[in-house]
N, C-alpha and C positions, 0 to 999 in steps of 0.2 A: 504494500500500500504506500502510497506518494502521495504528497500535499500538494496540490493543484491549486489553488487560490486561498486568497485572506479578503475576506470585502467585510468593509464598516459601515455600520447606517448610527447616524445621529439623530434620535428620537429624544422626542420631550418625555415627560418636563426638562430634563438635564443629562441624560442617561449615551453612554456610547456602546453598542450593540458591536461584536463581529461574529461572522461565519468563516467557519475552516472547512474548505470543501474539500476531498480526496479523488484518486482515477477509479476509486472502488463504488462511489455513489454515497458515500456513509461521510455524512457532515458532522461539526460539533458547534456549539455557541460558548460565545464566552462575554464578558464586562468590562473589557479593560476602560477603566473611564477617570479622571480626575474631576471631580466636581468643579465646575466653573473652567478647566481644562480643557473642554473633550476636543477640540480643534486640535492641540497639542500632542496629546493622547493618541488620536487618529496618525498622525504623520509619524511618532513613533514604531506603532504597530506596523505601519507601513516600509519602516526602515527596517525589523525585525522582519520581516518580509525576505529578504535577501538571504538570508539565513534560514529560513522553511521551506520556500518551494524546492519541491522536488525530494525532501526531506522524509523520510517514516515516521508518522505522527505517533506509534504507537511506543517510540525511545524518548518518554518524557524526560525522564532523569537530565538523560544527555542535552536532549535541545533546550531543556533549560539551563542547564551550565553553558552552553555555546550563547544563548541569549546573554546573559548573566558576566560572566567571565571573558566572551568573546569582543569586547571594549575595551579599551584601556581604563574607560572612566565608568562605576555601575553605582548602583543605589539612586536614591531618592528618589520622589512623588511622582515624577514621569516615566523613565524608565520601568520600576517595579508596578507599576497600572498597568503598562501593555506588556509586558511580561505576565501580569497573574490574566486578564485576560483571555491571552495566546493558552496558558495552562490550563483555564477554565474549560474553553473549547479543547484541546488534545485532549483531556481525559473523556469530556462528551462523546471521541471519536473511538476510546478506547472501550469504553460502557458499552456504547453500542456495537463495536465489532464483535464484542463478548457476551452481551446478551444481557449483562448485569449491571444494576446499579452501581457507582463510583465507589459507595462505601462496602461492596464488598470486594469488590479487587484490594482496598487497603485494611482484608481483614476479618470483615462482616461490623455488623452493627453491635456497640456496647448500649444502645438505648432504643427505644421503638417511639419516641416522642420526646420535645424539649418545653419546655416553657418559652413565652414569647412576652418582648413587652409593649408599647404602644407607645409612640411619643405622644406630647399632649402640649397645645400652645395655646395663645391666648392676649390680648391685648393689656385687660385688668385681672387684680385676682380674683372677682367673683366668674367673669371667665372660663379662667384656667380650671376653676374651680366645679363649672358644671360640665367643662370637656372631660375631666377626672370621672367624674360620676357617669356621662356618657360612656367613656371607654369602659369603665366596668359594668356596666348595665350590657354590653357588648359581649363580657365574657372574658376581657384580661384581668388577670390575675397580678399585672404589675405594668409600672408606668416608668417614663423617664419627662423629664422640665428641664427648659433651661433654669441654672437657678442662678444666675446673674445676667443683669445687664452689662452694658458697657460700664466699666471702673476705671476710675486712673492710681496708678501706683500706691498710693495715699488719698482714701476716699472718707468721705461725710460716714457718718452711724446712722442717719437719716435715711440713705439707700440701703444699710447694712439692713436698718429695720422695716424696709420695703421688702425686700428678699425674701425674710423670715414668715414677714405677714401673708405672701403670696404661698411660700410651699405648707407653709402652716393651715391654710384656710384648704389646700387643697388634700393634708392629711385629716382634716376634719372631716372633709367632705367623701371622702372613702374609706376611712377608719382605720385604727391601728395594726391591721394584719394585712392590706395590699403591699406588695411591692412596689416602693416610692424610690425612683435616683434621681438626683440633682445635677444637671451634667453644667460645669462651669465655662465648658467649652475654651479654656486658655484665657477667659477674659478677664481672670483673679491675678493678681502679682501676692506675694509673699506674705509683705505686710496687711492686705485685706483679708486674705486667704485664711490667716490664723484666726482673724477678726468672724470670719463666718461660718468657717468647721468651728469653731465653739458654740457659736449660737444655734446653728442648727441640731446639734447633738441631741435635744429631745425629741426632736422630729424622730428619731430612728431610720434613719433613713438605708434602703439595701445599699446603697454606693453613693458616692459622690467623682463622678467623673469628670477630668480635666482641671485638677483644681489649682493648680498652673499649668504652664506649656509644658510639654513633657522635654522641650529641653534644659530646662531646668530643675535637672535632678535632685540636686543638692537642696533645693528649694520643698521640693514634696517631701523629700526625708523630713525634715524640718516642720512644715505644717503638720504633715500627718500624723507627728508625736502628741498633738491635740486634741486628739478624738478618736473615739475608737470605730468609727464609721469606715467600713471599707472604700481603701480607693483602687479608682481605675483608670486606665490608661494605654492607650495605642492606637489609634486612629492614624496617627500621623508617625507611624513607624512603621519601616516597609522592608528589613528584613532582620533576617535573625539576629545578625551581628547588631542592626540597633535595638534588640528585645534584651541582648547581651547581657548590657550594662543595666539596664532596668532591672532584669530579675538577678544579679548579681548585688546591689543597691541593696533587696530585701526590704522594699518600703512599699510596695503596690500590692494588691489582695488581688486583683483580677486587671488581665491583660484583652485589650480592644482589637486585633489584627482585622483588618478589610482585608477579604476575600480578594476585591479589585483592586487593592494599593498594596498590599504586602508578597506581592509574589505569586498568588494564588493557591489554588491547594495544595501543590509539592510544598511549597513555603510555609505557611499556613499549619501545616500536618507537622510539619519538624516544631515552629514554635511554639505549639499546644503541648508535644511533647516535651519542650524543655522546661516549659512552664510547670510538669505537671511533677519535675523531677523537687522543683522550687515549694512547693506545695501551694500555687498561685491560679486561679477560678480561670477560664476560658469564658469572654462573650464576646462573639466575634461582632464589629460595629457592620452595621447595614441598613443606612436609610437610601438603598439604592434600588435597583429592580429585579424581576423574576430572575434573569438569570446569575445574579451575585447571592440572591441569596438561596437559589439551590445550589449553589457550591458550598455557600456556611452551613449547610444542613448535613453536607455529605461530609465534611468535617467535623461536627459537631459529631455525629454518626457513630465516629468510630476515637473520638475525645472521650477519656473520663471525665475530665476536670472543665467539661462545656456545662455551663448549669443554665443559660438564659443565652435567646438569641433574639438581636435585636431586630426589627423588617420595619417596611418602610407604609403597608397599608393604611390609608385616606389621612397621614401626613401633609403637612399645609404644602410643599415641595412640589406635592404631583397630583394638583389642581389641573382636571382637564386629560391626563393621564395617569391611570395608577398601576399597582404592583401588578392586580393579574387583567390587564388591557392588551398585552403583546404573549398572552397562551391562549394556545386551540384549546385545551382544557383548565378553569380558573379552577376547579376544582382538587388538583392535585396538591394546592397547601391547603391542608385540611385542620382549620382553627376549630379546637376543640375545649372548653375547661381552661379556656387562658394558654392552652399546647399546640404545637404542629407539630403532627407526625412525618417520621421521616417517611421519604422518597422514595419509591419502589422499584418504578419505571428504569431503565436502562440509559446509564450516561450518567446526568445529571436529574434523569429525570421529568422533565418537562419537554412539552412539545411546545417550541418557540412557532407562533402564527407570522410566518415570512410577510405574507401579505398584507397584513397589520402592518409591520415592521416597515415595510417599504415605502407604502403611504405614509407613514407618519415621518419617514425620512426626508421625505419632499417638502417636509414643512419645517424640519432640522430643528435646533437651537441655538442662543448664542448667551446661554445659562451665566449670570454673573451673580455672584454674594453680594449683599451690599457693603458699602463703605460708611463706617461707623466717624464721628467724630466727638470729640470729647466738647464740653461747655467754652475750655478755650482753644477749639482751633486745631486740636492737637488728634492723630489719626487713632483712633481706637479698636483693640482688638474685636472682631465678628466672630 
């Protein structure tokens, strides 16, 4: 078998799509995508190109150390997106020639269902507060909030006690035993940071994620000795040498890896492993589409230490397009008790609807975060 073509479609809301086609007939799909990148993204996958065709899709290991290694220059947010991508499709081609789901070629399944969580937004905190009771009137069993605004380095207690008022109204409004994370998203620095894992700490909250940049290691060690709320972190880490230092630290409770930014599931599968050696939780990050998070499924699969996965369903993000919009069957994530079960189907699992896919290409994206700024002027982390 030979790899005969790589084609990208850029589908909204934000999402970048590819197909790995073979001279056998037998396709695979994959995600490679950078949020607010995918233009980026796309022309790397393209440059990885040069290195596939004509290639055996079914020698992952290899073609991904030839991705990977075959540079002078590797890592970071562009590269390792169209690298786990390209891995998401190879294994889809491997499932399929074999007949089997992904997670049993790495094994078989250590689990039959995960727990899931829902993100939840909002403008004010009565808001936030009835999309909480929504989502669990739906059937989650656990949620995640931003739980800050923009901050600047040295902030008011004024916001401090906006923050509290809004996650606090919202543990009210679902009670003491849902799953509540607070995700700070990088936009806390050190000094605020200590300021707001201590106030939160009655909350009980399951995580508090990002509660600074995660390159700021020496900073979370430091917070973190404040509270006993576990934290999290890895979104913005994309491969194992940067999970390295993290779980060497001995300061995070549970590690974030995208499916689409870390490599994919060869990637992906090692770092859960090393996490699992750490004694550190697996929740792979995913507010992106069907095909990223049937890879965090097939990983999670065959993870002990996966306890919660995150998906990206009627998210403010994919207004107009949502998670199952681009499958022939929406049926196959089957939300259950706040759970999805895993994946059965062969590959990945899902039947990507090309034809959706292709229409909705024609109408592309040009997906941007916005730009925050602070009261004086000054650019603030998003």
């Amino acid at each position: 078998m030979k790899i005969t073509a790589l084609k990208t479609f850029i589908v909204p809301p934000r999402w970048l799509f590819l197909k790995i086609e073979t001279d056998e007939g037998i396709s695979g799909w994959g995600e490679p995508v950078v949020e607010g990148r995918a233009l980026t993204v796309q022309t790397a996958v393209e440059e990885l190109s040069d290195y596939l065709i004509g290639a055996d899709p079914l020698q992952i290991e290899d073609l991904w150390n030839v991705m990977y290694r075959g540079g002078f220059y590797r890592g970071g947010p562009i590269l390792m997106s169209a690298i786990a991508g390209v891995d998401q499709a190879l294994w889809d081609i491997k499932g399929r020639a074999y007949g089997q789901p992904i997670h049993q070629l790495l094994g078989g399944l250590c689990r039959k269902r995960i727990q899931v969580y829902s993100w939840i937004g909002g403008d004010r905190p009565a808001e936030v507060a009835a999309n909480a009771r929504d989502a669990v009137a739906r059937g989650f069993t656990a949620l995640k909030m931003n739980g800050a605004e923009e901050m600047q380095i040295v902030d008011s207690h004024a916001k401090v006690d906006h923050i509290v008022e809004t996650i606090g109204l919202v543990r009210d409004a679902v009670g003491p035993h849902v799953g509540l994370a607070a995700d700070f998203h990088g936009r806390v620095q050190r000094p605020m940071a200590k300021v707001l894992i201590r106030e939160l700490e009655p909350l009980r909250l399951m995580f508090i994620e990002e509660p600074v940049l995660s390159e700021n290691l020496e900073a979370i060690a430091e917070v973190a000795k404040t509270s006993a709320t576990p934290i999290a972190l890895g979104e913005r880490l994309y491969s194992r040498w940067d999970f390295k230092h993290v779980l060497e630290s001995r300061v995070v409770d549970i590690i974030q890896p995208d499916l689409s930014h870390a490599g994919g599931i060869t990637e992906v599968r090692k770092i859960a492993a090393m996490a699992e050696a750490y004694d550190v939780a697996l929740a792979p990050h995913c507010p992106l589409g069907p095909i990223a998070l049937a890879a965090c499924l097939q990983v999670d699969a065959v993870s002990h230490n996966a306890f919660i996965q995150e998906q990206s369903l009627g998210i403010h993000y994919n207004r107009g397009n949502d998670l199952l919009d681009y499958l022939v069957d929406p049926g196959v994530f089957t939300y259950e008790d706040g759970m999805v079960a895993m994946l059965t189907g062969p590959g990945l699992g899902i039947e990507v609807d090309e034809e959706a896919v292709t229409r909705a290409a024609m109408i592309g994206h040009r997906w941007r975060n916005p730009v925050w700024r602070h009261a004086d002027g000054s650019v603030a982390e998003w």
